[in-house]
mmCIF file of the C-alpha atoms, coordinates in Angstrom:
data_MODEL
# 
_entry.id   MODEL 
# 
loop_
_atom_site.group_PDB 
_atom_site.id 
_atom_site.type_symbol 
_atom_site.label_atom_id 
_atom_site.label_alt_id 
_atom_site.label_comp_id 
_atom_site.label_asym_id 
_atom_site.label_entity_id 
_atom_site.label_seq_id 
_atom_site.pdbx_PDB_ins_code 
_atom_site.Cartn_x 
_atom_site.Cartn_y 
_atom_site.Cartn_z 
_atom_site.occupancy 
_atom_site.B_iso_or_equiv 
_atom_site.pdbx_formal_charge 
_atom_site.auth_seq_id 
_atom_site.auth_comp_id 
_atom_site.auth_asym_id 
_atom_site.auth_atom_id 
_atom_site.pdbx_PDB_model_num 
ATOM 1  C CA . UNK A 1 1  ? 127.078 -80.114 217.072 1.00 0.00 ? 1  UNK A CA 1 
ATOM 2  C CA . UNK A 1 2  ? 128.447 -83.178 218.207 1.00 0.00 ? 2  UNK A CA 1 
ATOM 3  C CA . UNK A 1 3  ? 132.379 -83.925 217.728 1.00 0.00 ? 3  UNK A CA 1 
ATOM 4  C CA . UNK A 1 4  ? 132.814 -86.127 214.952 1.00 0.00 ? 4  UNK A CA 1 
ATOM 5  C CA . UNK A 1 5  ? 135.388 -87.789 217.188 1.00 0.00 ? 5  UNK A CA 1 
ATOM 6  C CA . UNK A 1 6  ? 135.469 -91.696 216.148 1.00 0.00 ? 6  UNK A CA 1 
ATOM 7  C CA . UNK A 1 7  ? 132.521 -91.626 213.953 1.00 0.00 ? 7  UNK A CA 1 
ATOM 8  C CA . UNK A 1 8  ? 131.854 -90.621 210.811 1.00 0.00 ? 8  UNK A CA 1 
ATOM 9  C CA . UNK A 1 9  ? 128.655 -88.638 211.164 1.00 0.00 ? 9  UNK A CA 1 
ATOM 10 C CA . UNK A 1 10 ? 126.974 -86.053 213.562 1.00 0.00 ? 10 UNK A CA 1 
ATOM 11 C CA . UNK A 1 11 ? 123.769 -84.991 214.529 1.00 0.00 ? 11 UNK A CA 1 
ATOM 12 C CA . UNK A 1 12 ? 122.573 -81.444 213.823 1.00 0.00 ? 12 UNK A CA 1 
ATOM 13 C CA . UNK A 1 13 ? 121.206 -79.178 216.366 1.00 0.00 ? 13 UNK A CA 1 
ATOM 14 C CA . UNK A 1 14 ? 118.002 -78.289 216.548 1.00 0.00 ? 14 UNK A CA 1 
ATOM 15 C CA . UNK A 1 15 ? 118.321 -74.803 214.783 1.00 0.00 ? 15 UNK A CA 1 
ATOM 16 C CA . UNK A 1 16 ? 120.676 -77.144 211.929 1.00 0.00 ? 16 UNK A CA 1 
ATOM 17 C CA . UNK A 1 17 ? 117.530 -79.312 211.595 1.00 0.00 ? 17 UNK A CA 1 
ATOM 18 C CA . UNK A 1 18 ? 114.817 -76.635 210.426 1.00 0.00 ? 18 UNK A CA 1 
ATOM 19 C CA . UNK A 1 19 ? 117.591 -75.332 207.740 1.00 0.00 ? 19 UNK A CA 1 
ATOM 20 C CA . UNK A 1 20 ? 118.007 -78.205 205.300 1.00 0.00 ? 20 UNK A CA 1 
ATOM 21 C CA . UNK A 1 21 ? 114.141 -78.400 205.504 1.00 0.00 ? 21 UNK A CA 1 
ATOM 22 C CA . UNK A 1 22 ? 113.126 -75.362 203.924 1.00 0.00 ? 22 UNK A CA 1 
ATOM 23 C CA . UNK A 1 23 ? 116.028 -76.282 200.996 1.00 0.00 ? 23 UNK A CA 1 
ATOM 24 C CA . UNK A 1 24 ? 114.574 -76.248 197.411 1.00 0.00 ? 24 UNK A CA 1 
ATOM 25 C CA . UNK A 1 25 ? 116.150 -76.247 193.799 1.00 0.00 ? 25 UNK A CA 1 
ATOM 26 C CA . UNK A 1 26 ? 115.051 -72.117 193.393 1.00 0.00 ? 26 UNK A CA 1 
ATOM 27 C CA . UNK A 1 27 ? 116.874 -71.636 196.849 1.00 0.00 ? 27 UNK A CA 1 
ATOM 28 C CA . UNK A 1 28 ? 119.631 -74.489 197.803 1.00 0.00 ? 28 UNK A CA 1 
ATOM 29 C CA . UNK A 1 29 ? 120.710 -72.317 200.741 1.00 0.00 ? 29 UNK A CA 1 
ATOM 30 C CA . UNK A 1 30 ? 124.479 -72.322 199.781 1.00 0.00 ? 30 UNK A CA 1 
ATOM 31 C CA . UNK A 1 31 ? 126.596 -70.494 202.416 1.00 0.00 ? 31 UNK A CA 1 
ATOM 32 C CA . UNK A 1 32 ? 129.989 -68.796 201.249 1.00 0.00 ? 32 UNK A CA 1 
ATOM 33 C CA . UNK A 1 33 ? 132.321 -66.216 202.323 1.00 0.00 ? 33 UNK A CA 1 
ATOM 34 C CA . UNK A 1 34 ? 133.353 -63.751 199.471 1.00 0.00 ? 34 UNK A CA 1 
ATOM 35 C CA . UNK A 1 35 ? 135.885 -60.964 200.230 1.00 0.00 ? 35 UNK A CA 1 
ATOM 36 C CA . UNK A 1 36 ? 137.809 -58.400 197.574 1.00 0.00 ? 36 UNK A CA 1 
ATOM 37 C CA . UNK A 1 37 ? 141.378 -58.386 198.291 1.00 0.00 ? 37 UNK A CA 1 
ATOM 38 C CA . UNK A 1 38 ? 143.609 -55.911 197.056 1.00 0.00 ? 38 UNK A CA 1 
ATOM 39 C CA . UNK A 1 39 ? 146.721 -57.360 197.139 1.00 0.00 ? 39 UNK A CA 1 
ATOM 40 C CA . UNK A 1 40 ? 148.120 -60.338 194.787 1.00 0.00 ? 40 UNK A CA 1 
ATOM 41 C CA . UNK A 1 41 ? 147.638 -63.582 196.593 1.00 0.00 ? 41 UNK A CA 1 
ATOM 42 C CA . UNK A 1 42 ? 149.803 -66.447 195.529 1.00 0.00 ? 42 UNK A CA 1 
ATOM 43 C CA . UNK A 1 43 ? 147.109 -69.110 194.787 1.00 0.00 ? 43 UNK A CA 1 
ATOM 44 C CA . UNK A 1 44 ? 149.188 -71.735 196.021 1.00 0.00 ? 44 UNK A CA 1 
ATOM 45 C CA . UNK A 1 45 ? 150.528 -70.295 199.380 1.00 0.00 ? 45 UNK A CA 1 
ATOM 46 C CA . UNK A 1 46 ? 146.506 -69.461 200.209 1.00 0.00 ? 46 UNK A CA 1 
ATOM 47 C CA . UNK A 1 47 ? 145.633 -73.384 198.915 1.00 0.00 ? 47 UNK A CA 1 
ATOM 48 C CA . UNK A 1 48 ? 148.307 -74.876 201.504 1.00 0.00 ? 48 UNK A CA 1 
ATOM 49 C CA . UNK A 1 49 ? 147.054 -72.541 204.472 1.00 0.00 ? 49 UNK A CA 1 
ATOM 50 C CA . UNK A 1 50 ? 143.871 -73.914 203.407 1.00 0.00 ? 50 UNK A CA 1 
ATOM 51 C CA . UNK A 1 51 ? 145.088 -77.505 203.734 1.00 0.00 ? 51 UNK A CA 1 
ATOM 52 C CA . UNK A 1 52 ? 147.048 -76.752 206.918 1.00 0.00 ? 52 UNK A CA 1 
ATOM 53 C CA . UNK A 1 53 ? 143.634 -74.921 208.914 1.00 0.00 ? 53 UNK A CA 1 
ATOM 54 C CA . UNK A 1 54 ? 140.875 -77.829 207.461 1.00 0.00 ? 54 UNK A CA 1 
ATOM 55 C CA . UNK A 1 55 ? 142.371 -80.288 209.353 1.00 0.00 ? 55 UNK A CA 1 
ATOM 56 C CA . UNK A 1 56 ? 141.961 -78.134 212.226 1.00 0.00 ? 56 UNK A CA 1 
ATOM 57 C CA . UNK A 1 57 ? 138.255 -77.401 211.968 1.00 0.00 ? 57 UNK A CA 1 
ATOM 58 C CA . UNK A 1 58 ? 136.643 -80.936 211.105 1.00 0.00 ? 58 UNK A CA 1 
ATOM 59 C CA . UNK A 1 59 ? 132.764 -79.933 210.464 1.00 0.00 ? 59 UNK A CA 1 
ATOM 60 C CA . UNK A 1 60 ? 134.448 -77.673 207.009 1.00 0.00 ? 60 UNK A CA 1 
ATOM 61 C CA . UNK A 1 61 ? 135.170 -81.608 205.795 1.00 0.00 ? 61 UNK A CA 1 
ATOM 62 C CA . UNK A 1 62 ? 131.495 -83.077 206.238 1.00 0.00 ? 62 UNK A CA 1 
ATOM 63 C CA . UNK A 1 63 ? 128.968 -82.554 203.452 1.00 0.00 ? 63 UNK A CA 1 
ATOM 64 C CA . UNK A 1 64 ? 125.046 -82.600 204.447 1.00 0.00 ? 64 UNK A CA 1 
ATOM 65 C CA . UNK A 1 65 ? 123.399 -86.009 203.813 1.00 0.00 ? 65 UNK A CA 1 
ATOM 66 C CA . UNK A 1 66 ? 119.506 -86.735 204.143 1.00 0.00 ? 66 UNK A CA 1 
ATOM 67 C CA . UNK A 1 67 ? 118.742 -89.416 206.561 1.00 0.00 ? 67 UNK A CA 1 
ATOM 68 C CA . UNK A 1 68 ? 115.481 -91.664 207.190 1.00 0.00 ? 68 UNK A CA 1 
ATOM 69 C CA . UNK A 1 69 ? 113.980 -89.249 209.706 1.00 0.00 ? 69 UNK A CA 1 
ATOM 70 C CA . UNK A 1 70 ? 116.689 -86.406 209.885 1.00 0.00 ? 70 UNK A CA 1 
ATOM 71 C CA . UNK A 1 71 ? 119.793 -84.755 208.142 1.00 0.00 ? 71 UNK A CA 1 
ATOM 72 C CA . UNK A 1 72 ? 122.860 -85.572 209.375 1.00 0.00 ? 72 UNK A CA 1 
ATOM 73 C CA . UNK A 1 73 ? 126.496 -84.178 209.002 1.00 0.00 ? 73 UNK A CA 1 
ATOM 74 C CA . UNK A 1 74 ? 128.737 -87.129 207.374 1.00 0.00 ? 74 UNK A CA 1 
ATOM 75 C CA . UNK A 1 75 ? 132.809 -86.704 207.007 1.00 0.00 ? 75 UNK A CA 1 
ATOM 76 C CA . UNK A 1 76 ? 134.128 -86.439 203.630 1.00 0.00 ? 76 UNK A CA 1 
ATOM 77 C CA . UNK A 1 77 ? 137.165 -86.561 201.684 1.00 0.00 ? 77 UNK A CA 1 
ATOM 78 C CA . UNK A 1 78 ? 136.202 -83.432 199.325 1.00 0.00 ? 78 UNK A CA 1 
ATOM 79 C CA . UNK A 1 79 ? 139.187 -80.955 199.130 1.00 0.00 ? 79 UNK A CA 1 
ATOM 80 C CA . UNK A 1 80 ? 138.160 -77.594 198.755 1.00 0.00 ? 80 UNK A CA 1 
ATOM 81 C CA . UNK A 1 81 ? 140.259 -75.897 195.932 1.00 0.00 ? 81 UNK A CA 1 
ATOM 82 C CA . UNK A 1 82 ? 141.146 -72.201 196.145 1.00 0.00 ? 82 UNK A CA 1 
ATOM 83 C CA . UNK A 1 83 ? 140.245 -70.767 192.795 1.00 0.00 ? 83 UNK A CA 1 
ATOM 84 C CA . UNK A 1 84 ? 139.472 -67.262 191.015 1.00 0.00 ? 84 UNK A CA 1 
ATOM 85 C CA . UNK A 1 85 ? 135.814 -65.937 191.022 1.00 0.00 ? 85 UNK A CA 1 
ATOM 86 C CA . UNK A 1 86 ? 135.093 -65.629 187.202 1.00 0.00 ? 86 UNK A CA 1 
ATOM 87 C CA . UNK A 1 87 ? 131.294 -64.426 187.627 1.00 0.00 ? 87 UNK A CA 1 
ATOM 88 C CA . UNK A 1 88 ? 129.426 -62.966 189.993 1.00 0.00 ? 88 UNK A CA 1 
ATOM 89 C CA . UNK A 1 89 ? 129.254 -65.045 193.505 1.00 0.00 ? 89 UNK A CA 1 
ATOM 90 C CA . UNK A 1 90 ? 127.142 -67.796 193.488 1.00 0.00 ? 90 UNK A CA 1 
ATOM 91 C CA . UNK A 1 91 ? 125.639 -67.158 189.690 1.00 0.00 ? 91 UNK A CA 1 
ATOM 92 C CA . UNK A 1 92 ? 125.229 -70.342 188.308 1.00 0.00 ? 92 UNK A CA 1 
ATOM 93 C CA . UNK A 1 93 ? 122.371 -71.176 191.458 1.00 0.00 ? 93 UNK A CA 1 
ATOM 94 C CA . UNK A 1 94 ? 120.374 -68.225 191.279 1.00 0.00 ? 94 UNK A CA 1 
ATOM 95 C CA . UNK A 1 95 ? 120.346 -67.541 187.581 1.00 0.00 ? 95 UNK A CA 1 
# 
C-alpha cells in the first residue's frame, strides 16, 4: 500500500482489491485480534498506549471507502476505544 504521506487516501494492492469484493451483509469480512489475558489491565494505561502506537502506524486510522471503479483506503479521525468484550467476539455480525 501506498504511504498516505500528503494525501488523504491510498490505493489498495491488488490482493486488497479482490477482498472488499467478495464483502456481503451475511459475511462483512471484519478483521480483529482477540486475546485472553490473565492479568488485570488498567483500561486506561492500555487506551493511552493505544493512542501513543496509532499515530505510529497510519493505515490503523483509514476506514475502507467504495470508489467509482475501485475501493480505496481514506484517513479518518475515528478513535478506537479500548473496551471489555461483553459477548462472544464479533456476535452481533454473525448472529
Amino acid at each position: 500500500m501506498e504511504s498516505f504521506g500528503y494525501s488523504e487516501w491510498s490505493k489498495l494492492d491488488n490482493a486488497s482489491k479482490i477482498f472488499p469484493s467478495t464483502w456481503s451483509h451475511k459475511d462483512p469480512k471484519v478483521f480483529r485480534i482477540v486475546c485472553e489475558l490473565k492479568d488485570e489491565v488498567d483500561p486506561r494505561l492500555l487506551q493511552a498506549a493505544l493512542d501513543d502506537v496509532i499515530e505510529d502506524i497510519p493505515v490503523y486510522k483509514s476506514v475502507l471507502r467504495r470508489g467509482v471503479f475501485w475501493h480505496y483506503l481514506e484517513r479518518s479521525d475515528i478513535k478506537p476505544l479500548v473496551e471489555a468484550e461483553e459477548t462472544t467476539v464479533c456476535a452481533p455480525i454473525y448472529t
